[in-house]
C-alpha positions as CSV (number, residue, x, y, z in Angstrom):
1,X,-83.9,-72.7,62.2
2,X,-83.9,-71.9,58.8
3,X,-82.4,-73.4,56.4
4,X,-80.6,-71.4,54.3
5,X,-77.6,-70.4,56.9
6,X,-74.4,-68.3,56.6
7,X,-71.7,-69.7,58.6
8,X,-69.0,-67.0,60.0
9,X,-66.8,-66.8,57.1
10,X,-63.3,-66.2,58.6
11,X,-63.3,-66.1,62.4
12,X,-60.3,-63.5,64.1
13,X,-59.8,-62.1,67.3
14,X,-60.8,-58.3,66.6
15,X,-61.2,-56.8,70.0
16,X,-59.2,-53.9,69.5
17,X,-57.9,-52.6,66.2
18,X,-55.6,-49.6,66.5
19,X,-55.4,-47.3,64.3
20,X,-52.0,-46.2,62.8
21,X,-51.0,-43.2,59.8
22,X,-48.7,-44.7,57.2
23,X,-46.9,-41.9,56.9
24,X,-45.4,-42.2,60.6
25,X,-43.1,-45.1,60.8
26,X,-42.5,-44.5,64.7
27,X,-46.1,-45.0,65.0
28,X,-45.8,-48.5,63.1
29,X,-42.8,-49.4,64.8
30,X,-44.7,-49.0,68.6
31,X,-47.8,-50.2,67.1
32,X,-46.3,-54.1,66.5
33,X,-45.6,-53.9,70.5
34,X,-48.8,-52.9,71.5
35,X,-51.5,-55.2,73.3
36,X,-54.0,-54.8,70.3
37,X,-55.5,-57.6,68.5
38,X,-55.9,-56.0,65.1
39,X,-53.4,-53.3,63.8
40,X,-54.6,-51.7,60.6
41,X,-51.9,-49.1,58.6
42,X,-53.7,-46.3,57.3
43,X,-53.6,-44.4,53.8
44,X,-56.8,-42.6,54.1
45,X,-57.9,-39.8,56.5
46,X,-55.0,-39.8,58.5
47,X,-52.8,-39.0,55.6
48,X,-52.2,-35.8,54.4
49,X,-52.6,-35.8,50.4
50,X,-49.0,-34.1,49.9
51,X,-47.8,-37.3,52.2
52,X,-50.1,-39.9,50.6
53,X,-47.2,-41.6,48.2
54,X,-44.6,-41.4,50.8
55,X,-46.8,-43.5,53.6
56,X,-47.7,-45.7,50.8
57,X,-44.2,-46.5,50.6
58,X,-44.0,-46.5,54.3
59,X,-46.8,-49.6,55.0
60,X,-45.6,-51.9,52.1
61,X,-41.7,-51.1,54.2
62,X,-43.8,-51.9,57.1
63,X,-45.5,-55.0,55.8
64,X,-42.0,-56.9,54.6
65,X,-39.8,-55.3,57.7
66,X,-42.0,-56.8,60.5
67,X,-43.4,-59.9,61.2
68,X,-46.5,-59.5,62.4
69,X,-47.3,-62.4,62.9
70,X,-44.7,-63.9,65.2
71,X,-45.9,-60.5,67.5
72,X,-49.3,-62.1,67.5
73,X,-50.9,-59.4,65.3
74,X,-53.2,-59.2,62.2
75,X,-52.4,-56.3,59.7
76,X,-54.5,-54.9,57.4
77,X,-54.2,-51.5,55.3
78,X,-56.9,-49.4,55.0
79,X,-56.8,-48.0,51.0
80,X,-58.1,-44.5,49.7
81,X,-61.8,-44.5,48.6
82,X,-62.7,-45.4,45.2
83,X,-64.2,-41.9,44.5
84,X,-60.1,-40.7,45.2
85,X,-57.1,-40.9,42.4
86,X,-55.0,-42.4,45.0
87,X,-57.0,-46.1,45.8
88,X,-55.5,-48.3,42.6
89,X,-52.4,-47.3,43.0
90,X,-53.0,-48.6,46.8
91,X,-54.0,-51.5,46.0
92,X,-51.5,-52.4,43.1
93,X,-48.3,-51.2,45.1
94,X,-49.6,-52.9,48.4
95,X,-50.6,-56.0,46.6
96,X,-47.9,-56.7,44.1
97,X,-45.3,-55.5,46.9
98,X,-46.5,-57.1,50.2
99,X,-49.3,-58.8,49.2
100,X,-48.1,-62.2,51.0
101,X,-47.6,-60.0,53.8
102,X,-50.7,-58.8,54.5
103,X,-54.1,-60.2,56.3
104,X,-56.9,-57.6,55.2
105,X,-57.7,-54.2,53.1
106,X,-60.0,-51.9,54.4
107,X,-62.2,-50.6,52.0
108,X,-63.8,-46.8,53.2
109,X,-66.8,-45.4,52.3
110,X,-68.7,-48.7,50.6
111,X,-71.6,-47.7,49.3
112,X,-72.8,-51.0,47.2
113,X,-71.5,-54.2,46.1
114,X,-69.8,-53.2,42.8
115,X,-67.5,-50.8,45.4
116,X,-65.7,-54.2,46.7
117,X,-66.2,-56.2,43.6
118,X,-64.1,-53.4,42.3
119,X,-60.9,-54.1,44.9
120,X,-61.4,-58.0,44.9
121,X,-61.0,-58.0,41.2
122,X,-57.7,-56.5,41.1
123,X,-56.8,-58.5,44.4
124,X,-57.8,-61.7,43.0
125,X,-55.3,-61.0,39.4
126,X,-52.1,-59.9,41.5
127,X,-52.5,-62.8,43.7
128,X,-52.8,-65.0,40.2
129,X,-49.5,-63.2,38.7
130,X,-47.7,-63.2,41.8
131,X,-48.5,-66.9,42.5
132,X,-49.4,-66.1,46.3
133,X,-50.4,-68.8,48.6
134,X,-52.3,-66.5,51.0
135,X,-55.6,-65.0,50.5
136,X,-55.8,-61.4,51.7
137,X,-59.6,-60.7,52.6
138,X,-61.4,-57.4,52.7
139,X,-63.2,-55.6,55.0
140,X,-65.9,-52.9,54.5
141,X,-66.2,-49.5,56.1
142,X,-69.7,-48.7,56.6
143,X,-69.6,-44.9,57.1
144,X,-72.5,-43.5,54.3
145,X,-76.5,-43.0,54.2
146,X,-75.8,-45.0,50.8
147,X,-73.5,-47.8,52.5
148,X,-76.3,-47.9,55.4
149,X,-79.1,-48.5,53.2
150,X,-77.3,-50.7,51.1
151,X,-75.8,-52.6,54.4
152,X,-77.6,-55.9,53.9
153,X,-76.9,-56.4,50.0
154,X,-73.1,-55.5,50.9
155,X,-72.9,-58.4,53.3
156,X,-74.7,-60.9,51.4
157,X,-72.0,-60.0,48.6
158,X,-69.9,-62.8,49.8
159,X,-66.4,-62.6,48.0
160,X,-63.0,-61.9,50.3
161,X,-65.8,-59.6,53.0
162,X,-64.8,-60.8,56.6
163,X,-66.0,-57.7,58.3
164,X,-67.9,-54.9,58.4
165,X,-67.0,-51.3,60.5
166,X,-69.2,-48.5,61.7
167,X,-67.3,-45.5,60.6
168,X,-69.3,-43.0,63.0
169,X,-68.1,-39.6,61.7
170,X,-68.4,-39.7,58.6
171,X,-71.9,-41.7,58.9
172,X,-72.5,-38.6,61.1
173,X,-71.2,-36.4,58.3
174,X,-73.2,-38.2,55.6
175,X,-76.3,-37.7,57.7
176,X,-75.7,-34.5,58.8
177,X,-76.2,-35.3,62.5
178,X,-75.4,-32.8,65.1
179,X,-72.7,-34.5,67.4
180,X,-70.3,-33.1,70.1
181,X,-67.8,-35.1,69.1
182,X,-66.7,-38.3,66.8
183,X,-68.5,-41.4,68.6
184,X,-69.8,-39.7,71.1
185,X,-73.2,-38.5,72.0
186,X,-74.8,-35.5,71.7
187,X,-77.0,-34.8,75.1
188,X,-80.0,-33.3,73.1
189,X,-80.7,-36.8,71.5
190,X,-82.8,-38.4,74.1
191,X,-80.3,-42.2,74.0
192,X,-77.8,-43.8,71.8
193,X,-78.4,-41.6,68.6
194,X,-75.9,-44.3,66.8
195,X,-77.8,-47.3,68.4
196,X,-79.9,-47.5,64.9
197,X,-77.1,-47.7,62.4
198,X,-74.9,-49.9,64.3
199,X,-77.8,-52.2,65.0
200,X,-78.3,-52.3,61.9
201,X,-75.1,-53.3,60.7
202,X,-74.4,-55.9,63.2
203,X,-77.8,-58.0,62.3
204,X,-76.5,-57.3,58.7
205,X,-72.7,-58.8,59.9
206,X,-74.6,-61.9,62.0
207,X,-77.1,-62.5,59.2
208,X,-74.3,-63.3,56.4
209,X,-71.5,-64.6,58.6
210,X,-69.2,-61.4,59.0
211,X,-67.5,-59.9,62.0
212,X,-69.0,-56.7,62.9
213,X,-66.8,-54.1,64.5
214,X,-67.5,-50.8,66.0
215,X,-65.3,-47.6,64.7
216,X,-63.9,-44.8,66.7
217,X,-64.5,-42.6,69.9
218,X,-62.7,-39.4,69.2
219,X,-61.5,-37.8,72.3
220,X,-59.1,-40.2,73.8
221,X,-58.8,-38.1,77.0
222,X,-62.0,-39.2,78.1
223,X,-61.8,-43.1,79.0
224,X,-65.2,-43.5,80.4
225,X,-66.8,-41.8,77.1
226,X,-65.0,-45.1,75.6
227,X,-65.6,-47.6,77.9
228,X,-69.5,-46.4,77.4
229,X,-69.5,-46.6,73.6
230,X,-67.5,-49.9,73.6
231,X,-70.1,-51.7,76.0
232,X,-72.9,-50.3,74.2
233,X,-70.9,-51.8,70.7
234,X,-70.4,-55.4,72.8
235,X,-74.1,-55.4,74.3
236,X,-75.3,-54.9,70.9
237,X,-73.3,-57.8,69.6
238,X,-70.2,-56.4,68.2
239,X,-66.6,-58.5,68.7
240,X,-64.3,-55.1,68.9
241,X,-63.8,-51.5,68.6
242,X,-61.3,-49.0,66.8
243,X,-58.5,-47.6,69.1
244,X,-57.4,-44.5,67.7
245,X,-54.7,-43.9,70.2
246,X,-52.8,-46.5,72.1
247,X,-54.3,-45.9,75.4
248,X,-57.5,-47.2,74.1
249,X,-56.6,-50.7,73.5
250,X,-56.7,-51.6,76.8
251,X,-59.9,-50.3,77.2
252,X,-61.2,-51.9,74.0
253,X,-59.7,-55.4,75.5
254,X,-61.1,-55.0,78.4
255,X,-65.0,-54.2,77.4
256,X,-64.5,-57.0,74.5
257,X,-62.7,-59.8,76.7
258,X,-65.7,-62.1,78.8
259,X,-65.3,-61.8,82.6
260,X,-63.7,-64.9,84.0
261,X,-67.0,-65.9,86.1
262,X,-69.2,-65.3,82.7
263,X,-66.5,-68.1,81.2
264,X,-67.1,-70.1,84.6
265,X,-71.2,-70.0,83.8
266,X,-71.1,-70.2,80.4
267,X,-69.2,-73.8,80.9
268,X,-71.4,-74.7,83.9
269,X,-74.5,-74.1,81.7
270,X,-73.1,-76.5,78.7
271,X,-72.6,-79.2,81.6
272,X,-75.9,-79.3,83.7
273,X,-77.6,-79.1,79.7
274,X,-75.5,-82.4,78.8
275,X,-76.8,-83.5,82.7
276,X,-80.4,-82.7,81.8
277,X,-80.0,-84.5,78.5
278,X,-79.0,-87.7,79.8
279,X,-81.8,-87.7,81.6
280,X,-84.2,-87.1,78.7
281,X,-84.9,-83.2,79.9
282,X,-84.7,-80.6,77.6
283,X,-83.7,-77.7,80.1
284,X,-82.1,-77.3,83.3
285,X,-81.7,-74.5,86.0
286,X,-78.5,-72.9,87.1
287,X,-78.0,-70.5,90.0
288,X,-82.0,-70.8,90.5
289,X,-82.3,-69.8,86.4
290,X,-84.1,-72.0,84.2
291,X,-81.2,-72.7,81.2
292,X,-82.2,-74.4,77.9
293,X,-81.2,-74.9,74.1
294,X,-81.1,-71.5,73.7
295,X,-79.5,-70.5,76.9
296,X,-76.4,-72.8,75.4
297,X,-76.2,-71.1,72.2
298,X,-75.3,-68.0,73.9
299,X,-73.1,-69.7,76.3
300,X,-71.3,-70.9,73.5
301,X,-70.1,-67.4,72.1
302,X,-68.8,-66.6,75.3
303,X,-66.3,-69.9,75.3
304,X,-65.5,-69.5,71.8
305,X,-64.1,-66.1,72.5
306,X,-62.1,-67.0,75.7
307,X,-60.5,-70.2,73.3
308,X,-59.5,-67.3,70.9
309,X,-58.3,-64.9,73.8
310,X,-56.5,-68.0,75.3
311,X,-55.3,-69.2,71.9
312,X,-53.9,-65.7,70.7
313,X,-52.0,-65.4,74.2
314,X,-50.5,-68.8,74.7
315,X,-52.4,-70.0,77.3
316,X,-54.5,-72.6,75.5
């Protein structure tokens, strides 16, 4: 192992993150009832630029009115891009208004470094002048051939990053890929056509100690097209996926919460290792499979997440 390690830098349960317009408070409203983990209010693509002001209005409302977390949820905002007139205004309303209030920003479209240094500065002087004792992190939208290429350098930045996010269609836009539709797959492509750049991203998130989490599947009328993008996210190493519509989150939940006899293995692989150990062995077998060192550290994930799952729902 080397030495030079980057311990995950702010652990949350992020198995689905639904998706919700600012500028449609009975969205938010039903959104702080809903089963996902992760609820994030948006000011970007799903708001009309005539509209933008008003839903800016509406999140920081949103952010004082309800307490998220007493309904279990973490809220983040996902701001205009820096390339748009609309982001420091976003960020200095949000901030100075509700900026105790809030867990994350979402910042689309990074493309290098400077992009987040440029939101964590102005974070980091309205926290000072406001005197808040909460920390709001950042997360990073990975959705460009220039935020792709520059993946690795934007999540050694350290800083507020906690997460990274594939944002598929504009990646797709960016890159000028043929797709059917956002997410999904186009059945020319022999495979996964997104299986590169997500990859890609998540050895990025695991090498620096972020969270990586898969973006959207467009057409919520097809549930299996989801379920298969979400377990080809979780194989891949990915905690969570976007939910654009509410009937996704359970399906985001599902793929991302570990089946009760994985749990069951996972522990019964940590205690026939401690067995072996005491008796000076360094691996062991389990259901006729040899286990070792290895074998643990993987075991390990799989409890850590069903602590958080158990923690987040009262049953720890």
């Amino acid at each position: 192992m080397s030495h030079t390690l980057y311990p995950t830098r702010r652990p949350r349960l992020q198995r689905s993150e639904l998706a919700v317009p600012g500028s449609n408070m009975l969205f938010i409203d039903k959104a702080v009832h809903s089963d996902a983990d992760y609820i994030f209010l948006d000011l970007e693509d799903a708001v009309a630029p005539p509209e933008k002001e008003q839903a800016r209005k509406n999140v920081i409302s949103a952010l004082n009115e309800i307490d998220w977390a007493a309904a279990g949820k973490t809220v983040s905002v996902r701001i205009n891009g820096l390339d748009t007139q609309y982001m420091y205004r976003d960020v200095i309303d949000v901030m100075e208004q509700a900026g105790d209030r809030l867990h994350t920003i979402l910042v689309p479209k990074v493309g290098v470094p400077a992009d987040l240094y440029l939101v964590e500065a102005l974070i980091t002087q309205i926290e000072t002048a406001r005197g808040y004792a909460t920390r709001v992190g950042t997360e990073a939208l990975i959705e460009t051939a220039l935020g792709m290429a520059n993946v690795e350098a934007i999540a050694a930045g350290g800083g507020r990053l906690e997460a990274l996010h594939f944002g598929v269609a504009d990646y797709a836009a960016s890159n000028r890929a043929r797709t059917v539709s956002i997410g999904g797959l186009n059945p020319h492509y022999p495979g996964d056509q997104w299986h590169f750049a997500l990859s890609r991203m998540i050895v990025a998130c695991r090498a620096y100690g972020l969270r990586p989490i898969d973006g959207p599947f467009g057409d919520f009328s097809d549930p299996d097209g989801y379920l298969d993008g979400a377990r080809r996210a979780a194989a891949l190493g990915c905690e969570g996926k976007w939910a654009i519509h509410p009937s996704q989150v359970e399906l985001a939940n599902q793929v991302f919460t570990p089946p009760a006899e994985e749990v069951t293995r996972a522990r019964r692989i940590v205690e026939a290792l401690r067995e072996a150990e005491a008796q000076g062995k360094g691996a062991a077998s389990v259901d006729g499979k040899m286990i070792d060192a290895a074998s643990e550290r993987m075991a390990r994930n799989v409890i850590a997440m069903d602590e958080a799952i158990a923690a987040s729902s009262g049953r720890g």
